[in-house]
N, CA, C and O of each residue as an XYZ file, in Angstrom:
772
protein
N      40.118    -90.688    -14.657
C      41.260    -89.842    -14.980
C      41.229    -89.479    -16.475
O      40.901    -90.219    -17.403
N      41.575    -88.379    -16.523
C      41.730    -87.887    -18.202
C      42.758    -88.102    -18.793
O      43.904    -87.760    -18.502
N      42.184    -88.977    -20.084
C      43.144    -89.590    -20.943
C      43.803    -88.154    -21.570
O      43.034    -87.280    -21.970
N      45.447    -87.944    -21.638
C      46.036    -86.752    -22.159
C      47.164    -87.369    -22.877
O      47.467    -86.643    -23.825
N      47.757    -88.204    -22.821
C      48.891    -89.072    -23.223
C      48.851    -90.218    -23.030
O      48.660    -90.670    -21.901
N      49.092    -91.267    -24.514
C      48.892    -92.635    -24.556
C      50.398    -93.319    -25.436
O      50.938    -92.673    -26.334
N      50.700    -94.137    -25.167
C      52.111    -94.895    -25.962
C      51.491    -95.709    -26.018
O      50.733    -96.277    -25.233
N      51.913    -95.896    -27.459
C      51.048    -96.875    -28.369
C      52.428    -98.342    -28.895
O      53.518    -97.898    -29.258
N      52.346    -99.098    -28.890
C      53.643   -100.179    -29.009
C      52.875   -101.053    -29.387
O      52.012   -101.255    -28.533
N      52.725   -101.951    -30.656
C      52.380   -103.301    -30.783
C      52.864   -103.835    -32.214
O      52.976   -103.164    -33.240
N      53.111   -105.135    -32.050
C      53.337   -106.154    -32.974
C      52.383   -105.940    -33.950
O      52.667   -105.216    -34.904
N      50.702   -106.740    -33.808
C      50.491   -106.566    -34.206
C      49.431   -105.573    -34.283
O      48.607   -105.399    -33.384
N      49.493   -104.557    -35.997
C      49.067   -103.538    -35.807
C      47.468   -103.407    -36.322
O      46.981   -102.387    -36.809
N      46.721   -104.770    -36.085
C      45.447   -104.334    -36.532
C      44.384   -103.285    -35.406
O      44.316   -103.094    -34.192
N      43.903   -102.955    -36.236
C      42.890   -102.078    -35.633
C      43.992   -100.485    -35.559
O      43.384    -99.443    -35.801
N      45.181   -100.389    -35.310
C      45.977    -99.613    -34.563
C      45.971    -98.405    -35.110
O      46.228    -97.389    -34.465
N      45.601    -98.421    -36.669
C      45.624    -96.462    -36.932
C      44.266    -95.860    -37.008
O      44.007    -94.657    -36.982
N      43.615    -96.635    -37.084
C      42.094    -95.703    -36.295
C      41.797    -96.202    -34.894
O      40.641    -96.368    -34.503
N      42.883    -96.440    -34.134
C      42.689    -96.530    -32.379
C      43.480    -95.273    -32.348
O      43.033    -94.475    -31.525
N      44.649    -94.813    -33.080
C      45.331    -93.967    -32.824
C      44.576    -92.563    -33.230
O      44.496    -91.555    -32.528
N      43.930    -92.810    -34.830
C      43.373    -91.420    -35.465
C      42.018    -91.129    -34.020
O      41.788    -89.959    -33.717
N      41.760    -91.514    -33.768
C      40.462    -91.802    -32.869
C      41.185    -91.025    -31.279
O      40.593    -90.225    -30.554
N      41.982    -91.332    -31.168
C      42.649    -90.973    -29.744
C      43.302    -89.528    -30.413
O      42.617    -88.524    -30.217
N      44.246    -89.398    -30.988
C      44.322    -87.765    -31.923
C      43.203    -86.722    -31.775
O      43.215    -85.705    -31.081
N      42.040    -87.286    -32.736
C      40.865    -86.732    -33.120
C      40.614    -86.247    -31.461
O      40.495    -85.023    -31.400
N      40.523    -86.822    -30.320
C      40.410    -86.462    -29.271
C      41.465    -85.735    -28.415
O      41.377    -85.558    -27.200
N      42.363    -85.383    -29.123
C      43.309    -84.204    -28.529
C      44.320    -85.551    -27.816
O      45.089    -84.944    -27.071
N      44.527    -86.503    -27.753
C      45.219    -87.213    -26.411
C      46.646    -87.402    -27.627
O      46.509    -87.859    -28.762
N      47.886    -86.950    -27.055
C      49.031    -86.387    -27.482
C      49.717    -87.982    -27.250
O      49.655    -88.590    -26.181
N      50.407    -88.521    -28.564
C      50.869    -90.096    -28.611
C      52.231    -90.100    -28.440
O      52.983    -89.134    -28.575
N      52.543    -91.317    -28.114
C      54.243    -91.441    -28.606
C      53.699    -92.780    -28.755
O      52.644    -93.405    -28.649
N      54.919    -92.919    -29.049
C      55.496    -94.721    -29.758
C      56.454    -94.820    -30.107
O      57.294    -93.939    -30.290
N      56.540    -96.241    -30.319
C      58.135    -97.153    -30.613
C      58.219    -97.492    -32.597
O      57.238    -97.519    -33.340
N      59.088    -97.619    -32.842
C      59.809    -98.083    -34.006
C      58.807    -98.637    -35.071
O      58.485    -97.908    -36.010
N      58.378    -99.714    -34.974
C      57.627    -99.963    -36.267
C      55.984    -99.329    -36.161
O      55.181    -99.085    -37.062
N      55.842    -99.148    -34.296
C      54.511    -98.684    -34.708
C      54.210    -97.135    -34.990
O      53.123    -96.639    -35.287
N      55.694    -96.367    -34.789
C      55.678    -95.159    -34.718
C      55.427    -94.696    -36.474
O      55.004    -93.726    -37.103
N      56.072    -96.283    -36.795
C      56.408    -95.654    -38.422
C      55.067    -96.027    -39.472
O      54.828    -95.474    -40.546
N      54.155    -97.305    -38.716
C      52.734    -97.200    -38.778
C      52.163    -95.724    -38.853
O      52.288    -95.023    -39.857
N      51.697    -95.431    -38.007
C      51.247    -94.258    -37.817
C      51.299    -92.983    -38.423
O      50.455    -92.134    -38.708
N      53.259    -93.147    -38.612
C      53.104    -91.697    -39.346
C      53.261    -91.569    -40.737
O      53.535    -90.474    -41.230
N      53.057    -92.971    -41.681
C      52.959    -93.382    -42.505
C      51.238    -93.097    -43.218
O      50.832    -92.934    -44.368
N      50.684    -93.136    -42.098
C      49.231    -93.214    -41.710
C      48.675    -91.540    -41.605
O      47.508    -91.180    -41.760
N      49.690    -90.779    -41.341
C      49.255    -89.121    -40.990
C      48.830    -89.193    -40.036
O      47.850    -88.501    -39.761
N      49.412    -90.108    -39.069
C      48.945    -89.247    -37.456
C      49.848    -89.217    -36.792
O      50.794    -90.005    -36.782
N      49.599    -87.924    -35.886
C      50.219    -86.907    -35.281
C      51.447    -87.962    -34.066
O      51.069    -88.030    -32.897
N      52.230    -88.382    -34.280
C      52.942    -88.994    -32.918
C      54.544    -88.875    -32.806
O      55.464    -88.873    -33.625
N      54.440    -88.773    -31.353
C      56.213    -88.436    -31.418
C      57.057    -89.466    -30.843
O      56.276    -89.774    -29.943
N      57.983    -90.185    -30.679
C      58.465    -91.136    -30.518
C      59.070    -91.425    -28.759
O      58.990    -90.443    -28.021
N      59.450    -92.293    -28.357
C      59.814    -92.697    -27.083
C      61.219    -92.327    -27.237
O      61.738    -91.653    -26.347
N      61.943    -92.711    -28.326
C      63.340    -91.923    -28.019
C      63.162    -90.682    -27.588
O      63.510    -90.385    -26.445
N      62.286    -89.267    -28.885
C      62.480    -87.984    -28.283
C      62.257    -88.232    -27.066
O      63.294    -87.921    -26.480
N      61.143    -88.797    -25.974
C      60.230    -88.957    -24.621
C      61.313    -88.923    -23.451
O      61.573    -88.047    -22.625
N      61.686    -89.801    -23.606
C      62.813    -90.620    -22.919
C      64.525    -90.085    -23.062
O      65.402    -90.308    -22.227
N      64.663    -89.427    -24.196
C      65.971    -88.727    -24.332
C      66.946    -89.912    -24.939
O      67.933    -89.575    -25.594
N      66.678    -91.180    -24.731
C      67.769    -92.094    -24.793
C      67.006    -93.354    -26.177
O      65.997    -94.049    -26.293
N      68.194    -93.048    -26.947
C      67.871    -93.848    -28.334
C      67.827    -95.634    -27.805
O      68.280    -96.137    -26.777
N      67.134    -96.243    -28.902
C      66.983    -97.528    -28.796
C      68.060    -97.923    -29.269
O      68.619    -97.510    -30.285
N      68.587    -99.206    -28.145
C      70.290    -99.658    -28.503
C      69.713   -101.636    -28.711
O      68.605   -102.166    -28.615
N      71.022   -102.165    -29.000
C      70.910   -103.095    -28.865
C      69.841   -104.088    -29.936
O      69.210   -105.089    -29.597
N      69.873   -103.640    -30.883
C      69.168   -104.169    -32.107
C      67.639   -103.700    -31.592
O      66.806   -104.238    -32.322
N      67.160   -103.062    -30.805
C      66.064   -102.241    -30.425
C      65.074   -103.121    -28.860
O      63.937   -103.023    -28.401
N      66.261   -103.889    -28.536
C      66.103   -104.917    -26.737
C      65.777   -103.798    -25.894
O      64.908   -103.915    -25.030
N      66.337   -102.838    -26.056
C      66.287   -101.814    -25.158
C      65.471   -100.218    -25.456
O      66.020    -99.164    -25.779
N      64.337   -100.418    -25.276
C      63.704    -99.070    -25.895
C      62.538    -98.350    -24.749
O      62.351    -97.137    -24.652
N      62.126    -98.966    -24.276
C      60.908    -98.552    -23.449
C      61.241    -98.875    -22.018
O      60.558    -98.376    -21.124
N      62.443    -99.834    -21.686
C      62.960    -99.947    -20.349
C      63.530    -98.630    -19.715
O      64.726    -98.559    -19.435
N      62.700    -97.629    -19.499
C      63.374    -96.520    -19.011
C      62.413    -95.970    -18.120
O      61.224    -96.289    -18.136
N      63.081    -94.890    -17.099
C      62.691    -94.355    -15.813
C      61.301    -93.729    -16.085
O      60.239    -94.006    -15.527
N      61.568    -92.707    -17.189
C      60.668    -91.899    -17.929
C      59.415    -92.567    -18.029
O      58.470    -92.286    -17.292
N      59.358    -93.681    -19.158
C      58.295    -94.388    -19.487
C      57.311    -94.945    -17.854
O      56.212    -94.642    -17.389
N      58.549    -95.970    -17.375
C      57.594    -96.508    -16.616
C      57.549    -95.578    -14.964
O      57.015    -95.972    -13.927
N      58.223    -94.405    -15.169
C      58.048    -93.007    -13.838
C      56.378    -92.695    -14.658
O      55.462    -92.460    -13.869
N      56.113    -92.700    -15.815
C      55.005    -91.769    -16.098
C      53.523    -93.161    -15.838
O      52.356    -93.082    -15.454
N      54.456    -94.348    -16.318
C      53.186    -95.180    -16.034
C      52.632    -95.594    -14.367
O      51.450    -95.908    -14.223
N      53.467    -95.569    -13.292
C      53.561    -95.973    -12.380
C      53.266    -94.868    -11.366
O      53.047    -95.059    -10.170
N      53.289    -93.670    -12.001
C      53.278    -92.479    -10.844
C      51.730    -91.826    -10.535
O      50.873    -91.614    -11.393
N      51.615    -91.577     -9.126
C      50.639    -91.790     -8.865
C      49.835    -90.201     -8.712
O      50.319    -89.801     -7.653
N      48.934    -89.166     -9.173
C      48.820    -88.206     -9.241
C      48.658    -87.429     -7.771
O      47.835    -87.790     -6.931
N      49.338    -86.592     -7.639
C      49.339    -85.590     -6.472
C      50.120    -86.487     -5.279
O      50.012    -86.263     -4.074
N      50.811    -87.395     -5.800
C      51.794    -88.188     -4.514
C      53.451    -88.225     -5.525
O      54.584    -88.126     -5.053
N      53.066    -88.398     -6.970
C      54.306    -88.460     -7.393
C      54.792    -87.581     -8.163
O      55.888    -87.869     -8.642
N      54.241    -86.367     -8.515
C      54.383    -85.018     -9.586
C      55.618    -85.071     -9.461
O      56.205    -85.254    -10.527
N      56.813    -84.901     -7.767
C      57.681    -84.409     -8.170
C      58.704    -84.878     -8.344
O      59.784    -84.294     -8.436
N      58.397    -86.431     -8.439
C      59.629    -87.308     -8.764
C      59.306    -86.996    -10.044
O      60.234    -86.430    -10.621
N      58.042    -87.204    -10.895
C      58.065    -87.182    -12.444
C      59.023    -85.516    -13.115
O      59.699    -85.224    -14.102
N      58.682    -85.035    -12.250
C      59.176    -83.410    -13.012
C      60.842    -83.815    -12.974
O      61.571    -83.862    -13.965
N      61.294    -84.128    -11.381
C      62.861    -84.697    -11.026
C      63.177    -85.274    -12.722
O      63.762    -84.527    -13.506
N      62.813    -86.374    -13.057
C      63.181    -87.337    -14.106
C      62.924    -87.151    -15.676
O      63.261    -87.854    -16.629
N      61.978    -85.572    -15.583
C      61.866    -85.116    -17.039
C      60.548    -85.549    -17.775
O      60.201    -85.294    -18.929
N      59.635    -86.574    -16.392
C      58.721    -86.984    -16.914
C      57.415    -86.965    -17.492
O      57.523    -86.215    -18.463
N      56.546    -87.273    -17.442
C      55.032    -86.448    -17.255
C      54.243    -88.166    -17.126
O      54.659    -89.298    -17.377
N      53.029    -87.653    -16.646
C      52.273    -88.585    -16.857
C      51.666    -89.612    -18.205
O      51.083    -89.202    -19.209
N      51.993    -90.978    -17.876
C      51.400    -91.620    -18.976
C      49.633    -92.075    -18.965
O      49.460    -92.934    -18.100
N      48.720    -91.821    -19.477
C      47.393    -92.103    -18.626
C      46.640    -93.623    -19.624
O      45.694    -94.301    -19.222
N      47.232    -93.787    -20.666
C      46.890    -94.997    -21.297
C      47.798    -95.815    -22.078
O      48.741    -95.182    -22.553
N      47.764    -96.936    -22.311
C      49.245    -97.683    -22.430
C      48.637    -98.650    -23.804
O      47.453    -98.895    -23.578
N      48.966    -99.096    -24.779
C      48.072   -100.039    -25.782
C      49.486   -100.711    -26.432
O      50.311   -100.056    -27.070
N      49.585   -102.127    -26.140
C      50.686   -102.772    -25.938
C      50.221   -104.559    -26.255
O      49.689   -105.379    -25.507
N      50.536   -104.631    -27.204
C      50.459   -106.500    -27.946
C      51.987   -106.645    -28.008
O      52.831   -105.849    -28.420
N      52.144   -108.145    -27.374
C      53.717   -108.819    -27.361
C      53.772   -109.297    -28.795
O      52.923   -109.557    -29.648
N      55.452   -109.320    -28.722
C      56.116   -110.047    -29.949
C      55.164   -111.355    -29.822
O      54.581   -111.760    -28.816
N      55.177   -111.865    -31.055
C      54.598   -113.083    -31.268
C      55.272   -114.323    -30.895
O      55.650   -115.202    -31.669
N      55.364   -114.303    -29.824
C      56.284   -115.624    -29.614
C      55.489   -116.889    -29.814
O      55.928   -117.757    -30.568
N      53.999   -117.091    -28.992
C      53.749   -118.442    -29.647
C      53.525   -119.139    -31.429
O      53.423   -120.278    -31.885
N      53.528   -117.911    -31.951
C      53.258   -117.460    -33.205
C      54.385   -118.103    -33.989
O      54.147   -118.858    -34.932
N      55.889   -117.735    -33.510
C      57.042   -118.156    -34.059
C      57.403   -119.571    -33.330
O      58.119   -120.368    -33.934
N      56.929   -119.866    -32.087
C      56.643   -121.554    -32.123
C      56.181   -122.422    -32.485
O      56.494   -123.602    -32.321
N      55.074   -121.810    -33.229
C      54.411   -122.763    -34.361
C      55.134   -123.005    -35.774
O      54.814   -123.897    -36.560
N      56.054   -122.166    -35.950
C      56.613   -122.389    -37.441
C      57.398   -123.359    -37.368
O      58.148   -123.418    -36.394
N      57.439   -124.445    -38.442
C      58.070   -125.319    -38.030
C      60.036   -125.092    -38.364
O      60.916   -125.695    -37.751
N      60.209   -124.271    -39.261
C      61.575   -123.626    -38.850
C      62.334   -123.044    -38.095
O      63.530   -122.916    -38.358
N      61.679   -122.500    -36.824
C      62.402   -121.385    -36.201
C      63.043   -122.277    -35.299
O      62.678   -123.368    -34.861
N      64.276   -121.467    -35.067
C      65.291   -121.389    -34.741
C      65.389   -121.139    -33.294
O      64.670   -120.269    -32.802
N      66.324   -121.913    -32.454
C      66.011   -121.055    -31.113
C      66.513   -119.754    -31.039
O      66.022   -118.947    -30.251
N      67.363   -119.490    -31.716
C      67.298   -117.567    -31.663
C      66.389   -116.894    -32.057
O      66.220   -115.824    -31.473
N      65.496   -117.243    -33.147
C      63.909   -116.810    -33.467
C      63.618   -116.833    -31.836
O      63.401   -115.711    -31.378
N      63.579   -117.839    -30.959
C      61.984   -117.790    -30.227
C      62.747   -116.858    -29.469
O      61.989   -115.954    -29.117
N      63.763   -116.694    -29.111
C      64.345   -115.667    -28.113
C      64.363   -114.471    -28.445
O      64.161   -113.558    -27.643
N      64.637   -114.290    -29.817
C      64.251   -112.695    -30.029
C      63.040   -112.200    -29.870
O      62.731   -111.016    -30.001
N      62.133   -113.345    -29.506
C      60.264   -112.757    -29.857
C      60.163   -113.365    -28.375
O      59.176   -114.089    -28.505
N      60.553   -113.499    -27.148
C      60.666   -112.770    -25.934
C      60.765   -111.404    -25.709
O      61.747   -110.665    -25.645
N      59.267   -111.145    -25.571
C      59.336   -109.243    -25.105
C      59.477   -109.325    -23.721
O      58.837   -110.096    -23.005
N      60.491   -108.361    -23.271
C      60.857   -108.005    -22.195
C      59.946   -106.396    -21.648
O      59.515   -106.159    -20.520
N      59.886   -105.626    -22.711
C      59.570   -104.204    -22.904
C      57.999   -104.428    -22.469
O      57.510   -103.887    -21.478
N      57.331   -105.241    -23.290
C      56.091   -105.042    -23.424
C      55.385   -105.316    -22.012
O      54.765   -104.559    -21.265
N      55.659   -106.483    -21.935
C      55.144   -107.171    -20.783
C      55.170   -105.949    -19.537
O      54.171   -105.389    -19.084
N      56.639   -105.703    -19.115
C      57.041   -105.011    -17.957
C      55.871   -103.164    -17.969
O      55.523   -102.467    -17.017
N      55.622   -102.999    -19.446
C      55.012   -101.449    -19.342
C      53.214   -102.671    -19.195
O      52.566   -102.631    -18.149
N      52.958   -103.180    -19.865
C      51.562   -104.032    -19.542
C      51.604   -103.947    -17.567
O      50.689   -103.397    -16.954
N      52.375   -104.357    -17.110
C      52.456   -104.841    -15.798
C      52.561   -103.181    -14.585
O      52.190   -102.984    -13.428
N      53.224   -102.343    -15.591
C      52.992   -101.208    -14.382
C      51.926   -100.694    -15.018
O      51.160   -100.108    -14.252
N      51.581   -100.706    -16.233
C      49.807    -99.595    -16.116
C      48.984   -100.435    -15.737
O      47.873    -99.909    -15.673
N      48.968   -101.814    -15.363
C      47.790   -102.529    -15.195
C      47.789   -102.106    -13.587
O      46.841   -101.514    -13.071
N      48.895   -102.467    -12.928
C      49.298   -101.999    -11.504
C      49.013   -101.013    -11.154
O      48.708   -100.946     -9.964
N      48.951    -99.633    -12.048
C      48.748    -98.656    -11.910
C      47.300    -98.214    -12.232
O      46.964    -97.054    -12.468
N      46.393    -99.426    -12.207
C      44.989    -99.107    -13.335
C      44.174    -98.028    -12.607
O      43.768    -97.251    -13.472
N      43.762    -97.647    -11.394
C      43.389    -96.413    -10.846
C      43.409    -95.383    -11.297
O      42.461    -94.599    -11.342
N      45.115    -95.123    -11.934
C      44.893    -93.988    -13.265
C      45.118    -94.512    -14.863
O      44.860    -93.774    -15.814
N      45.601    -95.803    -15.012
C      46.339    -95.566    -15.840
C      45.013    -97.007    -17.077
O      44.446    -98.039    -16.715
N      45.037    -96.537    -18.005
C      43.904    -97.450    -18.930
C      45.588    -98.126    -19.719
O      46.538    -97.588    -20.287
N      45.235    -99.507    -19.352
C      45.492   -100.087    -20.296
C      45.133   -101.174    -21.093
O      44.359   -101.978    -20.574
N      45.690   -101.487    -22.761
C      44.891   -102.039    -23.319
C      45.874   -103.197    -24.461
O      46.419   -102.778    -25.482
N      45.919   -104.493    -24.062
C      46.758   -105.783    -24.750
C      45.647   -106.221    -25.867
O      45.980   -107.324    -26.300
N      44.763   -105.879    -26.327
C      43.764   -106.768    -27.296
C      43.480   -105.342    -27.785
O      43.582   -104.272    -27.184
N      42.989   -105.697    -29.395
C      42.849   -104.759    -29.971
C      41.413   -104.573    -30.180
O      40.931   -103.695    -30.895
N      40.530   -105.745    -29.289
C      39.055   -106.198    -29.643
C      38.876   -104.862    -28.302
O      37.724   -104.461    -28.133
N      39.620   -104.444    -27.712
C      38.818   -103.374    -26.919
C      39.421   -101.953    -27.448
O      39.110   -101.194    -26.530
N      40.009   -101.292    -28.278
C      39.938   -100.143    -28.526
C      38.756    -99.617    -28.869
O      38.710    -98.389    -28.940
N      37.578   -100.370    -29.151
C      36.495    -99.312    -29.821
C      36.108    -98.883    -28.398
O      36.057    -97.678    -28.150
N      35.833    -99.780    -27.456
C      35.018    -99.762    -26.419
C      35.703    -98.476    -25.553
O      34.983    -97.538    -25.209
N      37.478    -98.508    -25.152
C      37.685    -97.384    -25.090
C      38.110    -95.704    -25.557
O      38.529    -94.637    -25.108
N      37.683    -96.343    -26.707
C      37.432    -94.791    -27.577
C      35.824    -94.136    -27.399
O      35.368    -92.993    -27.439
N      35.322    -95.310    -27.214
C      33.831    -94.835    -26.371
C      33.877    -93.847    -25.553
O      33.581    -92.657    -25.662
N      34.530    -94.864    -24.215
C      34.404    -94.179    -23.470
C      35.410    -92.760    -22.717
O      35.151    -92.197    -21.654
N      36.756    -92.411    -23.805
C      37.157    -91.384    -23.754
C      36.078    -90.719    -24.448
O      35.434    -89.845    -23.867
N      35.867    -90.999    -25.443
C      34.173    -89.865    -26.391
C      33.707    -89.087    -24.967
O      34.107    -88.130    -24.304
N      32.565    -90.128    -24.897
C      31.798    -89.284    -23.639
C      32.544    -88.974    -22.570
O      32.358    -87.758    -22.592
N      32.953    -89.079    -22.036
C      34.115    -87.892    -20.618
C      35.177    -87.615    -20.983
O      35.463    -86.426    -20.842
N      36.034    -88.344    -21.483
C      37.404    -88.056    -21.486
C      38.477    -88.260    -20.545
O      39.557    -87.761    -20.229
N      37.447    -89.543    -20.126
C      38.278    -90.873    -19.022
C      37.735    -91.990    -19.438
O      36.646    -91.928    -20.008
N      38.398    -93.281    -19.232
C      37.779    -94.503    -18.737
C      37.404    -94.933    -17.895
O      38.172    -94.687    -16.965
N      36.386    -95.645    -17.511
C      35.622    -95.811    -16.396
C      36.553    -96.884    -15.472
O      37.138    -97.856    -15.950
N      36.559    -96.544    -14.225
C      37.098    -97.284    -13.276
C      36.490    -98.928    -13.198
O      37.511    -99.614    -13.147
N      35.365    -99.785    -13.170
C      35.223   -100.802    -13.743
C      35.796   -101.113    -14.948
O      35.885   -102.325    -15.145
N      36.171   -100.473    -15.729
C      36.789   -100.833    -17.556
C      38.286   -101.224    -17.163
O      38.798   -102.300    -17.471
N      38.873   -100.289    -16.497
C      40.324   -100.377    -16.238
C      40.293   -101.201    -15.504
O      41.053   -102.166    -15.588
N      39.393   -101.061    -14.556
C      40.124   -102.498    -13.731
C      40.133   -103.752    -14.181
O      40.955   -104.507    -13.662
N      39.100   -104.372    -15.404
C      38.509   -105.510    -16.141
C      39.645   -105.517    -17.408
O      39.812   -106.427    -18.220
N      40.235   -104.472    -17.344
C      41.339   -104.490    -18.993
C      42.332   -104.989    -17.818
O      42.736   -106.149    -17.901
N      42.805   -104.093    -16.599
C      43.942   -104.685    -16.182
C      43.979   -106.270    -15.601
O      45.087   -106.802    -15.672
N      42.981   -107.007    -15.086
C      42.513   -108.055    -15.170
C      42.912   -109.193    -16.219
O      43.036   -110.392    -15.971
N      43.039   -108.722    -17.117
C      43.047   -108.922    -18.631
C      43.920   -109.240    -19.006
O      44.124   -110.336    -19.527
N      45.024   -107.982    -18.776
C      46.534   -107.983    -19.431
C      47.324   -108.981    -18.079
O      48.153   -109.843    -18.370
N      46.920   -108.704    -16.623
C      47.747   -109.882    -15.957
C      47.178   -111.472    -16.137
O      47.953   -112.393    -15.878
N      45.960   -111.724    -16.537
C      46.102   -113.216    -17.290
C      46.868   -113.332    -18.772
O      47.485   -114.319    -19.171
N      46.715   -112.352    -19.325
C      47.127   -111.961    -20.850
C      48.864   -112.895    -20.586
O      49.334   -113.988    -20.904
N      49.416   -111.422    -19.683
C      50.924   -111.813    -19.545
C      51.689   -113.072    -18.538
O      52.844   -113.495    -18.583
N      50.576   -113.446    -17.666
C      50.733   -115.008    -17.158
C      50.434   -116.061    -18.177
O      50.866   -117.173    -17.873
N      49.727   -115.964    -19.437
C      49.706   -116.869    -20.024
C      51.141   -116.761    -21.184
O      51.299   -117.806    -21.816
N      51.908   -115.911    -21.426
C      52.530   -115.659    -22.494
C      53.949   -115.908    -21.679
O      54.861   -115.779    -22.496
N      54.445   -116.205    -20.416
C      54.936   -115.963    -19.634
C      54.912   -117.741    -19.373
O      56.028   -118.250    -19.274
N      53.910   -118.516    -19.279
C      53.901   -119.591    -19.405
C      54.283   -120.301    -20.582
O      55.057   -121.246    -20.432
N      54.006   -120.105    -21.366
C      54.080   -120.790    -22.704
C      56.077   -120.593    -23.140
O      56.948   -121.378    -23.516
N      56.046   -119.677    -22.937
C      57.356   -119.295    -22.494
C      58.809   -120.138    -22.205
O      59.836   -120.361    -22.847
N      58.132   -120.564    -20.485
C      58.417   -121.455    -19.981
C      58.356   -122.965    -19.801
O      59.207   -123.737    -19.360
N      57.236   -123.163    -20.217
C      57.064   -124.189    -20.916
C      58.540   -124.665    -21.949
O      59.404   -125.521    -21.760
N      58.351   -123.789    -22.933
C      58.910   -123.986    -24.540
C      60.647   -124.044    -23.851
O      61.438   -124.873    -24.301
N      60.920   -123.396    -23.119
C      62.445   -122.978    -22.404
C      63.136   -124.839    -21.491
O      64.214   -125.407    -21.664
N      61.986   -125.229    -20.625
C      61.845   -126.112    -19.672
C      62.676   -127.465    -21.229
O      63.810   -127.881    -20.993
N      62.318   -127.712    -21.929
C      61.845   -128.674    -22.884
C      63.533   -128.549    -23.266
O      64.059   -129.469    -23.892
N      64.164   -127.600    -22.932
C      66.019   -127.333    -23.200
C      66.960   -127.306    -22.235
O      68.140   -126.972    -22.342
N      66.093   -127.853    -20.846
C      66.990   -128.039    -19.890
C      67.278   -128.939    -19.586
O      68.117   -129.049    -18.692
């Protein structure tokens, strides 16, 4: 499938403005969220945000930003079966997703934090858009490690898709990715009951 639109969301932002200049340079039209939007265009590249996308501003100290119909109608919808729910909802297709969680084990290691620290660095957002493009990997590339953007900037280069073995081995990836982050989680939660 041809990569045409990618939302870009991550903590942390290494590798992230030449995954983005790189995906630009290739015509594929971005959005993003809050700090990485402000990465980017800090950076001079071209991206427009999930509020404009979505119509509906981030509330709630920013808990609520990417939980919307839009986002996960474009990640989840399936081409030539779901066009016209996406058009219904204002949507369009999402075809690549590049998404690192809050650092939660990160802020369990500090020996200060607070249990409202570890609860605020519970991503709800991330995980749930990880979980429908991985679900959706047939069309949809997605990517939780930043050790694979070169590989798929490759391979948008030469076609201007990712290869169906790649997606399926990234989505592979992100559901151990988010069963392990999901554990640790629970784990850390269990230890307060």
């Amino acid at each position: 499938m041809t990569v045409r639109t990618a939302l870009l969301s991550v903590s942390d932002k290494k590798g992230l403005v030449e995954f983005a200049q790189g995906l630009d340079s290739l015509g594929v039209k971005l959005i993003s969220t809050g700090g990485t939007y402000r990465s980017l265009l800090d950076a001079g590249v071209a991206v427009g945000t999930v509020e404009s996308y979505t119509g509906s501003p981030e509330v709630m100290d920013g808990r609520v930003k990417t939980l919307h119909p839009r986002v996960h109608g474009g990640l989840l919808a399936r081409a030539g079966r779901d066009d016209a729910d996406l058009e219904r909802i204002g949507a369009e297709f999402i075809d690549l997703v590049a998404v690192n969680l809050y650092p939660f084990e990160k802020t369990l290691e500090k020996p200060n934090s607070t249990f409202e620290d570890l609860i605020e660095n519970i991503d709800i957002g991330g995980p749930s858009m990880l979980r429908s493009a991985a679900k959706n990997h047939d069309r949809v590339t997605v990517v939780c490690d930043a050790a694979d953007y070169a590989l798929v900037l490759e391979e948008i280069r030469e076609s201007g898709s990712v290869r169906d073995r790649t997606r399926r081995r990234l989505a592979a990836k992100v559901f151990a990715h988010t069963s392990a982050y999901d554990s640790a989680i629970a784990k850390w939660l269990a230890a307060y009951v």
